[in-house]
N, C-alpha and C positions, 0 to 999 in steps of 0.2 A: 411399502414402496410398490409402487405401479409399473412394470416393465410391460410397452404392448410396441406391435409392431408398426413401421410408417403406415404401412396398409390399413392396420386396427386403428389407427391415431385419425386418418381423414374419416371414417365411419363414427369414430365415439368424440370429437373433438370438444362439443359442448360438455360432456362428463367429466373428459380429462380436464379441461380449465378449472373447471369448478372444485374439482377433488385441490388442483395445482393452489387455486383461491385458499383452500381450506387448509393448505399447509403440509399438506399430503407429497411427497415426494413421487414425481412423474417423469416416467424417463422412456425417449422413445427410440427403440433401433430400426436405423435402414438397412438396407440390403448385407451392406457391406458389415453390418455385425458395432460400426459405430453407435454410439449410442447421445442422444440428446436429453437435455433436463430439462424441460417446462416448467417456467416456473412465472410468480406476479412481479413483475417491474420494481418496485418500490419496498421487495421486502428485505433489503441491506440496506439500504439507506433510512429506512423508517430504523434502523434498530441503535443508528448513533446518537447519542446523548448531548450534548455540552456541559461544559465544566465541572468534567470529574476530576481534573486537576485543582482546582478551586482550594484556596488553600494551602495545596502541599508542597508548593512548589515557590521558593524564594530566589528572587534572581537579587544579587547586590548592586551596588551603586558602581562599582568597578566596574560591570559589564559594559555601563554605558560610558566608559572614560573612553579615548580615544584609542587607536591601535599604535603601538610605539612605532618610529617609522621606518626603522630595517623592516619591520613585521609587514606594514604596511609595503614597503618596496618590494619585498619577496612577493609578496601575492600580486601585486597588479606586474613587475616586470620582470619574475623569476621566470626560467625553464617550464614545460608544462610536463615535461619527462624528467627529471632530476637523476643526475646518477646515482647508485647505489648507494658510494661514501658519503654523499651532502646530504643524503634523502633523514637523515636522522635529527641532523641542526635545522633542517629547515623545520620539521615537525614540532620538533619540542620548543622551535625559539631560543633564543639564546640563553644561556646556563643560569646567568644573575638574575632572571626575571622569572625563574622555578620557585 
């Protein structure tokens, strides 16, 4: 890792990018002892994949039944702070449908 100061960073800036390009961890401090990371745009989002789930995951044909309609009326016209006592029934749903 590369620690240089704001001062050192405006005199070496083409090095620093290019170490930062290379994968090289680059970190710059200002006055105040904060410290900055230099780094390329693109290299988190270059590292996600698609479907690593692929397979292992089975949703059933329930899912898509509809919502029973207490269930459905709690959500759209329930309290958005529920008291303490209800906050349990409302979570689980009602008992015969566990």
């Amino acid at each position: 890792m590369t620690v240089v100061t704001l001062e050192e960073a405006k005199t070496r800036i083409d090095e620093l990018a290019q170490r930062a390009n290379e994968g090289e961890a680059v970190r710059i401090k200002d006055a105040d002892g904060r410290e900055l990371e230099l780094r390329p745009v693109g290299t988190f989002a270059s590292v996600r994949v698609g479907g690593q789930w692929a397979g292992k995951l089975e949703v059933g044909a329930e899912f898509f039944e509809p919502m029973p309609d207490d269930w459905l009326d709690a959500f759209e016209n329930g309290p958005v702070f529920p008291d303490e006592a209800d906050r349990d029934e409302q979570v689980q749903g009602p008992k015969d449908n566990i």
